[in-house]
C-alpha positions in Angstrom: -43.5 15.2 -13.7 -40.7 16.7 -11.6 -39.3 20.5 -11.2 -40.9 23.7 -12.4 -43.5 21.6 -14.7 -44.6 19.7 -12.5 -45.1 22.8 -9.8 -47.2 24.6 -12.3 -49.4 21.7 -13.4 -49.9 20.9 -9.6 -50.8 24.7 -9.2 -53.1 24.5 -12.2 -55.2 21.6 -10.9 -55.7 22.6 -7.8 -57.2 26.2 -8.9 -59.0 24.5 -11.4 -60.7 21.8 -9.2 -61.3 24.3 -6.9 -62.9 26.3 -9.1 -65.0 23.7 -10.2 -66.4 22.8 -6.7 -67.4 26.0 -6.6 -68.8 26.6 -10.1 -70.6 23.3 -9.6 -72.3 23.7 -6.4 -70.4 20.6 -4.5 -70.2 23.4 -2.1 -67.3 25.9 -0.2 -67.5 23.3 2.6 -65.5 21.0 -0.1 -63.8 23.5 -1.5 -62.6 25.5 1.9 -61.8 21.7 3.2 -59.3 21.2 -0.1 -57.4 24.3 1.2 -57.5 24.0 4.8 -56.4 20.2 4.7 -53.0 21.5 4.0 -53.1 24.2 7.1 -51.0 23.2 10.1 -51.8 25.8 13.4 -50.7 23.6 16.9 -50.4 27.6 18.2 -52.1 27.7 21.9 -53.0 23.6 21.4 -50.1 22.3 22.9 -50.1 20.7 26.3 -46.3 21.4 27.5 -46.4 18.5 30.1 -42.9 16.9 28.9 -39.5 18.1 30.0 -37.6 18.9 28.0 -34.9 16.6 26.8 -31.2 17.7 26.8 -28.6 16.0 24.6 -26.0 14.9 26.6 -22.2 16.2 26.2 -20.2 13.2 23.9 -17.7 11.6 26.3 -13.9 12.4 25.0 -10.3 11.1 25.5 -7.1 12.6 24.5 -5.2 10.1 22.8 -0.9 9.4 22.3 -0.6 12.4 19.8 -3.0 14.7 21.8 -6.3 14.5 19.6 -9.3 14.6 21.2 -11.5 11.5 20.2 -15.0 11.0 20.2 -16.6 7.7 19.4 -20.4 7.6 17.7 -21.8 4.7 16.8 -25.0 5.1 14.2 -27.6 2.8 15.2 -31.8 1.6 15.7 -33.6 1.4 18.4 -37.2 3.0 19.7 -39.2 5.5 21.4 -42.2 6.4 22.9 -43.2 9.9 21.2 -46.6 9.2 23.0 -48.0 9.0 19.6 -50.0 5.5 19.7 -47.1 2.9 20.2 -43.1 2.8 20.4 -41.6 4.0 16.9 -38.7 2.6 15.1 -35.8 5.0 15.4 -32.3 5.8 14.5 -29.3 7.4 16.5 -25.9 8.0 17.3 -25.5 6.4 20.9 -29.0 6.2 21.5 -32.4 5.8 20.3 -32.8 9.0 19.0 -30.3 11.9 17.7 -27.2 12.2 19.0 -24.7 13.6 21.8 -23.4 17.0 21.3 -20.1 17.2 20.4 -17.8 20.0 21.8 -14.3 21.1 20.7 -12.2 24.2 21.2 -10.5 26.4 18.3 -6.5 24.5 17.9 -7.8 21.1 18.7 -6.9 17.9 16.7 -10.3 15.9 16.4 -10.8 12.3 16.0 -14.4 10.8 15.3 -14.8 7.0 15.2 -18.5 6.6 13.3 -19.5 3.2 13.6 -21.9 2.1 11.3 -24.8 0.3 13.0 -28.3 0.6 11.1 -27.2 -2.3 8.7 -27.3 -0.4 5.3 -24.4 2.4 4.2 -24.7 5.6 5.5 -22.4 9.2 6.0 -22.0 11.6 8.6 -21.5 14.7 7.3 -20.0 17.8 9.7 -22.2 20.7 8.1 -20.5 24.0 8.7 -17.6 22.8 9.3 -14.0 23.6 7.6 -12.8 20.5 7.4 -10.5 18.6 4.2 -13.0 17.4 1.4 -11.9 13.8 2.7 -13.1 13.9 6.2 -16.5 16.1 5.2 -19.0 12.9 5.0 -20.7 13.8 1.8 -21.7 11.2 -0.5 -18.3 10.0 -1.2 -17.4 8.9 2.1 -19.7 6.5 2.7 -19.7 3.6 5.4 -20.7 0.3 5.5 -22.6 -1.5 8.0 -20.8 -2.8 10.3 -17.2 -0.4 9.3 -15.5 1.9 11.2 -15.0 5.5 9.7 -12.3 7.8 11.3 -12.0 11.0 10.0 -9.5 14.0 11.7 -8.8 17.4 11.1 -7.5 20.6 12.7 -10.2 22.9 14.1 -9.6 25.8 12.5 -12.5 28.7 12.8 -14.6 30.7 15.2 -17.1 29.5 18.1 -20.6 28.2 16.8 -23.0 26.4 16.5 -23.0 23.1 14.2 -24.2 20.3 13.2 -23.7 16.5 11.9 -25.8 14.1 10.2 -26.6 11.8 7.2 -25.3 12.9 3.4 -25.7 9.6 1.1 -26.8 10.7 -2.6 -30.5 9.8 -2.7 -31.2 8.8 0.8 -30.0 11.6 3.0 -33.9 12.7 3.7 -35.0 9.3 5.3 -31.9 8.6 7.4 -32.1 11.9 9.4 -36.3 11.6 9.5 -35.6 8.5 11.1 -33.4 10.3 13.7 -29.5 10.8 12.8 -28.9 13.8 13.2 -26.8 15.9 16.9 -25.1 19.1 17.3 -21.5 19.7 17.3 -20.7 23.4 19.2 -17.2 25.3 19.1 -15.9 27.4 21.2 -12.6 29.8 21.2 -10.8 32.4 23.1 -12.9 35.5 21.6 -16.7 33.9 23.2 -15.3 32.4 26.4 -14.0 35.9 27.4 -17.7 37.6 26.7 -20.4 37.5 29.2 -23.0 35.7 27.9 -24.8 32.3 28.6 -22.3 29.2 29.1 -23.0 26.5 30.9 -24.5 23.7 28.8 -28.1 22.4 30.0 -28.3 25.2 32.2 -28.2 29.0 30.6 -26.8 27.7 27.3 -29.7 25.3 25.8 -29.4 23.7 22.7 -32.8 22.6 20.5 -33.3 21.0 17.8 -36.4 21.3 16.0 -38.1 19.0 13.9 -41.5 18.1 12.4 -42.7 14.4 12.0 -45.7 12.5 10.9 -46.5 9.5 12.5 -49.1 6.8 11.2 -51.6 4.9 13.5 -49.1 2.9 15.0 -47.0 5.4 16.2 -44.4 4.4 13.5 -42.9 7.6 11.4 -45.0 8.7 8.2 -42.1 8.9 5.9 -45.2 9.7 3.4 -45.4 12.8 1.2 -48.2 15.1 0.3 -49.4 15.3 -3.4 -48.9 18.9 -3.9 -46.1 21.0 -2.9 -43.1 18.9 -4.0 -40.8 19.9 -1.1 -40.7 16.5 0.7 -42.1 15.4 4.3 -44.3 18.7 6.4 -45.1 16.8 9.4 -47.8 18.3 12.2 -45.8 16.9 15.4 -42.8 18.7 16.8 -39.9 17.3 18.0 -37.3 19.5 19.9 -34.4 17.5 21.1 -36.8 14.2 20.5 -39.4 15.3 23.1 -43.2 16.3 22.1 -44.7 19.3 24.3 -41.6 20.2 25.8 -41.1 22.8 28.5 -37.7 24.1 30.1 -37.6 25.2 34.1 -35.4 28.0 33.3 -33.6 29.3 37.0 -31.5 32.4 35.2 -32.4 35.9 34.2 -31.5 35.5 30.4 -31.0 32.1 29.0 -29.1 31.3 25.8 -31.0 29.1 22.8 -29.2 27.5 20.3 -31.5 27.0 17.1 -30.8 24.6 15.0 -33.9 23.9 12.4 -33.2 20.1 11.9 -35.8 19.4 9.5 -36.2 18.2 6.2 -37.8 20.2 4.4 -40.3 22.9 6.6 -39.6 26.6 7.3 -39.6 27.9 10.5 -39.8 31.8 11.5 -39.0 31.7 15.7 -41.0 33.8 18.0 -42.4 34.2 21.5 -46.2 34.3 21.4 -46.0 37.2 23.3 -43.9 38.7 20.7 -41.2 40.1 23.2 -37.9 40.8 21.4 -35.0 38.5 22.0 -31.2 39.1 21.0 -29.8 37.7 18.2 -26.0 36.5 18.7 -25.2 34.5 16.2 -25.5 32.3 13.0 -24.7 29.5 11.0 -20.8 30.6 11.4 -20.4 31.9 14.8 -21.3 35.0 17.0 -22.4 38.3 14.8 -20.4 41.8 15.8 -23.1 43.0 17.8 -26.2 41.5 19.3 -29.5 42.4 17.2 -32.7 43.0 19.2 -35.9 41.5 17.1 -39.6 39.4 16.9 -38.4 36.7 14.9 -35.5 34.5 13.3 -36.4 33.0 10.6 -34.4 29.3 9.6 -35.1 27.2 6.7 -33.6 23.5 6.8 -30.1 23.7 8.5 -29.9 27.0 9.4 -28.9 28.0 13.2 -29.2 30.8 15.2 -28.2 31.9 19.0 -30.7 33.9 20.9 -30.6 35.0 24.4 -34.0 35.1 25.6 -34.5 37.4 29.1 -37.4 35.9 31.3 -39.6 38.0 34.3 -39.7 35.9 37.8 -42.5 33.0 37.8 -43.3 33.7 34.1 -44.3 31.1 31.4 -43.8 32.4 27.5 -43.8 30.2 24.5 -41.6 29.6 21.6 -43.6 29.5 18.7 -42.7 29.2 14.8 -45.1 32.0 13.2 -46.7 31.0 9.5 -43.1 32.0 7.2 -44.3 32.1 4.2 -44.4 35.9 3.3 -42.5 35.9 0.2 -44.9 33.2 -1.7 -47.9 33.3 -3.7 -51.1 31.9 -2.2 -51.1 28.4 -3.7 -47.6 28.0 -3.2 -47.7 29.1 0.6 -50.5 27.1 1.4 -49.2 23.4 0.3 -45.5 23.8 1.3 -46.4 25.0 4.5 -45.6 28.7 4.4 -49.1 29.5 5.9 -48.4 26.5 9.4 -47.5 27.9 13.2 -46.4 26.0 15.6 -46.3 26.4 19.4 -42.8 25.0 19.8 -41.2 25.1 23.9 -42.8 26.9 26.8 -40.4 29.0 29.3 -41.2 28.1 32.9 -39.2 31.0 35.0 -38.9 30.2 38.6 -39.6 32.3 41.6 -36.5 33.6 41.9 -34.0 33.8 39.3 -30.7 33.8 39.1 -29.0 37.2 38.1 -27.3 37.4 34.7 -25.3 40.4 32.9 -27.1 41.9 30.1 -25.8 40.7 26.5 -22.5 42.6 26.0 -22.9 45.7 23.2 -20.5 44.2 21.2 -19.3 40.6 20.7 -17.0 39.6 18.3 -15.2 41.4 15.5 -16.0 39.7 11.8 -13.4 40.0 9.1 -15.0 41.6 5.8 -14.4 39.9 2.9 -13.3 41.9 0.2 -15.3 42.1 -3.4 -12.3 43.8 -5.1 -9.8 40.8 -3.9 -12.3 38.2 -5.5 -10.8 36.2 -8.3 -14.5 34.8 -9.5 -17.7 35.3 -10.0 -20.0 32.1 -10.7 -23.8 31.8 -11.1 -26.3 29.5 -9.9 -29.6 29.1 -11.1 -32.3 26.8 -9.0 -35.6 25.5 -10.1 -37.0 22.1 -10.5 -34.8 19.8 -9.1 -32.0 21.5 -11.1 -29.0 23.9 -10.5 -27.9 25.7 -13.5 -30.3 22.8 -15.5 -28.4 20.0 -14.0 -28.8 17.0 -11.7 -25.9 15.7 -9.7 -23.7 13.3 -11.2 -21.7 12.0 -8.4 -18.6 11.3 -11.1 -18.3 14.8 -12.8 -17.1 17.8 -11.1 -18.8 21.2 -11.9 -15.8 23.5 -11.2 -12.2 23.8 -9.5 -11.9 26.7 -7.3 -8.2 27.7 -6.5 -6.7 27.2 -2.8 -6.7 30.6 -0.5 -8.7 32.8 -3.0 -11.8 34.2 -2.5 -14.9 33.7 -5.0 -18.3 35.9 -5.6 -21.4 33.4 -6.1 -24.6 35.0 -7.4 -27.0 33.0 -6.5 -31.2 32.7 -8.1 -34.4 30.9 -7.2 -36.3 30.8 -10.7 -39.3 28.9 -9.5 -42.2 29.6 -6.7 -40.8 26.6 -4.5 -39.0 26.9 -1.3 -35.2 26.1 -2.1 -32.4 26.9 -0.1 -28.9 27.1 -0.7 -25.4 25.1 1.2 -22.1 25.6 0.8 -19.9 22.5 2.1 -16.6 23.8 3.9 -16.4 27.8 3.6 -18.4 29.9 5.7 -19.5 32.9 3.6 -21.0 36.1 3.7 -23.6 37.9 1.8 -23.1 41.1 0.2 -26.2 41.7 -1.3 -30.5 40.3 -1.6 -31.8 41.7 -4.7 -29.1 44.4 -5.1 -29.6 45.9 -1.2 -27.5 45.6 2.0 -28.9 42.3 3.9 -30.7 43.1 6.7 -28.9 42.8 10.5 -29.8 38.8 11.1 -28.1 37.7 7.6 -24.4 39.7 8.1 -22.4 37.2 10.3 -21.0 33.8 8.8 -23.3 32.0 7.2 -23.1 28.2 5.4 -26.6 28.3 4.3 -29.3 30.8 2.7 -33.1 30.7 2.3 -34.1 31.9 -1.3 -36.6 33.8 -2.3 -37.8 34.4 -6.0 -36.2 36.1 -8.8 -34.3 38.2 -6.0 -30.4 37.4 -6.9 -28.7 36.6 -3.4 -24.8 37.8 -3.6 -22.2 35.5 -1.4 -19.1 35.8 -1.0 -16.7 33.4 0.5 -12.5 32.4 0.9 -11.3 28.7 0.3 -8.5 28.6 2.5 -6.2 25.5 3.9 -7.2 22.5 1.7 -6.8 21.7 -1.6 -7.5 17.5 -3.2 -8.2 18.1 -7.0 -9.7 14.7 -6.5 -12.2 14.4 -3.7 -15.4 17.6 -4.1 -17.2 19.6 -1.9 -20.7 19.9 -2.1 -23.3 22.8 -2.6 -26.9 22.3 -2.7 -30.7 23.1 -1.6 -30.8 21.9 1.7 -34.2 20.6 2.0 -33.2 17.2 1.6 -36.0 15.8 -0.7 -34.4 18.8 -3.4 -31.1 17.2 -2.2 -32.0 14.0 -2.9 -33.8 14.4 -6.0 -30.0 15.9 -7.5 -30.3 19.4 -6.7 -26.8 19.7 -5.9 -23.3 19.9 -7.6 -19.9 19.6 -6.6 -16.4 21.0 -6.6 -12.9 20.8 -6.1 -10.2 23.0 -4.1 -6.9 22.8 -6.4 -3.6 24.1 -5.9 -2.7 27.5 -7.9 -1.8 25.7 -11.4 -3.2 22.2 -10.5 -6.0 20.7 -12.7 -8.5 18.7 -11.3 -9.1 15.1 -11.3 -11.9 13.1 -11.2 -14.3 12.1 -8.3 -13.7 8.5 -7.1 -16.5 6.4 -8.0 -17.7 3.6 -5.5 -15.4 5.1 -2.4 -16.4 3.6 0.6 -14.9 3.3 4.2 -14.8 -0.5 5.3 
């Protein structure tokens, strides 16, 4: 059974068998253990004892025409999570994730992927606005052993990105196994502000994952049997290291989120629930810092926080239980109901000083609803947007090059889904017919959904048009993904019809 049928009749059996433990006197010891089997709470458990690891800055060259070129090569290796034995990983240039690639606004970029786990794969540059043939979906795959060069302009404001795996049907077990790095900008605008900047120092990245692992040490790439979202695992990874703490020497330190999971929820915290400002989202740096608790980040979603710290202190990051908008049963096996204690602060002695975060930051361009020349809907449930799977050879829709476009977007079903847009940052004008709240009115690329509440987006195609080669949108927890919960389009010229997807495209 798959989708919304399958969810319910899940649902159904477990109430029922839980019902009849108790009816039939097995005992609430049974029946409490059915429900608390799928509980995950690491919250004041966790022995920071690990630095924390930070991924290194990618190595560049400017080359004969003035691009700057990176080189990544995809490939295995292992590590020693310190979970019973060395596990079998993936990586760009490593054993595990990737370096952190860094480009300015008006660069030319080059990336040389290299193909080195010995079956096809993709590197897809999520956020980025990029032509359809350089973003690493599923039609731009590589072959072992093949070289993939894609280029483009950089063309929008500072953030905070990401790269990593997008093959139709695989994409969830090639980043669990470890593909996945950042990729930050930065422009004229941020560098004049005065916020955290220097990389490994005030300006952190972490990216935070969950992982199983068996009784070897090797990575549980097993599902549960309820829930239906993909992999929950009960270790945390951030940046590859287990019980991680960070000596920060600096009065405020800058953390760049980036919730590199599969398929599990976070909502980010400090256990001592101190407020923290948030900067900036999927897209780049909001107009004016927001003080708050928590950030919440389904799969892909980032977020910049800058975090002030007191003299000798030690405060956690934790992930607090984010399942608020989900019914009992549904919270409790997709892992809306698990906390996790994710990176402990260590503040030294003596700190050095640091301006408070500026009042305002960056100015964000409105889009305008009157100036939209469409409106589409999307309906998710199942496995299904708008009752379809993928089909990698039909295109769903041509949108027109430099207009702008209203999507209305649903969640029909009580499972966790979450909603990507390749190439166009976009903003959202409305959640259930109200204002979004302060954290969701920068740039955004993806959206957690909640139930029956229709989420209102609006974005501009500009630059590119290939009536041949799609975009992608889909749920972003990469089991959905994977399962076909994702359609495609094309950016056409004002008149031009679109083609046809190429079938069997591959680089090498």
């Amino acid at each position: 059974m798959a989708g919304t049928g399958a969810r319910r009749w899940v649902t159904a059996l477990v109430g029922v068998l839980s019902g009849v433990l108790l009816l039939c006197g097995v005992g609430t010891g049974l029946a409490t253990w059915t429900w608390t089997r799928y509980v995950v709470d690491t919250t004041g458990e966790v022995s920071f004892v690990n630095r924390l690891a930070i991924p290194p800055l990618a190595e560049s060259r400017i080359d004969a025409r003035g691009r700057r070129v990176f080189d990544l090569r995809a490939q295995s290796g292992h590590r020693d999570f310190g979970q019973g034995g060395s596990t079998l990983t993936w990586g760009y240039n490593g054993d595990y994730l990737g370096p952190t690639l860094r480009a300015k606004r008006g660069e030319e970029v080059v990336v040389n992927v290299v193909n080195g786990v010995g079956e096809p794969t993709t590197v897809h540059w999520h956020g980025m606005h990029l032509p359809a043939a350089m973003d690493g979906g599923p039609h731009q795959m590589i072959r072992p052993g093949a070289t993939w060069s894609p280029h483009w302009r950089v063309d929008q404001p500072a953030a905070t990105l990401w790269y990593h795996p997008h093959l139709h049907g695989q994409t969830e077990q090639h980043v669990y196994r470890g593909l996945a790095g950042m990729f930050i900008l930065d422009d004229d605008a941020s560098a004049g502000l005065a916020l955290p900047r220097r990389y490994g120092v005030d300006d952190i990245p972490l990216i935070v994952q969950d992982r199983n692992f068996d009784s070897d040490g090797q990575f549980d790439h097993g599902r549960g049997l309820l829930g239906g979202i993909g992999i929950l695992g009960d270790t945390l990874l951030v940046n590859g290291t287990v019980g991680p703490y960070l000596d920060v020497r600096t009065e405020r330190v800058r953390l760049r989120l980036l919730n590199g999971s599969t398929a599990r929820t976070y909502d980010f915290g400090f256990a001592d629930n101190r407020d923290f400002a948030l900067i900036g989202t999927d897209g780049g740096l909001l107009e004016v810092p927001y003080q708050t608790p928590r950030i919440q980040l389904s799969p892909g979603e980032r977020a910049e926080i800058v975090v002030t710290v007191r003299p000798g202190e030690r405060t956690v990051l934790r992930s607090y239980p984010p399942g608020r908008d989900m019914d009992f049963v549904s919270r409790r096996i997709t892992g809306g109901d698990d906390a996790f204690d994710v990176l402990e602060l260590r503040a030294a002695e003596t700190l050095q000083p640091a301006p408070e975060v500026p009042a305002r930051l960056v100015p964000v361009e409105r889009l305008d609803p009157a100036s939209a020349a469409q409106a589409r809907t999307f309906h998710l449930a199942g496995h299904h947007i708008n009752g379809r799977r993928m089909d990698p050879g039909q295109l769903d829709f041509a949108v027109t090059r430099d207009t702008t476009e209203i999507w209305e977007i649903t969640k029909e079903d009580g499972t966790p889904h979450s909603f990507h847009v390749h190439d166009a940052q976009f903003q959202i004008l409305s959640i259930a017919g109200r204002e979004p709240p302060p954290e969701l009115r920068g740039w955004k690329d993806t959206i957690l959904l909640e139930a029956k509440q229709e989420i209102r987006i609006i974005a501009r195609f500009a630059d590119y048009a290939d009536p041949n080669m799609p975009y992608m949108y889909h749920c972003h927890l990469l089991y959905h993904e994977d399962q076909g919960m994702m359609g495609q389009f094309v950016v056409v010229e004002p008149g031009q019809r679109p083609g046809g997807p190429p079938t069997g495209h591959t680089h090498g």
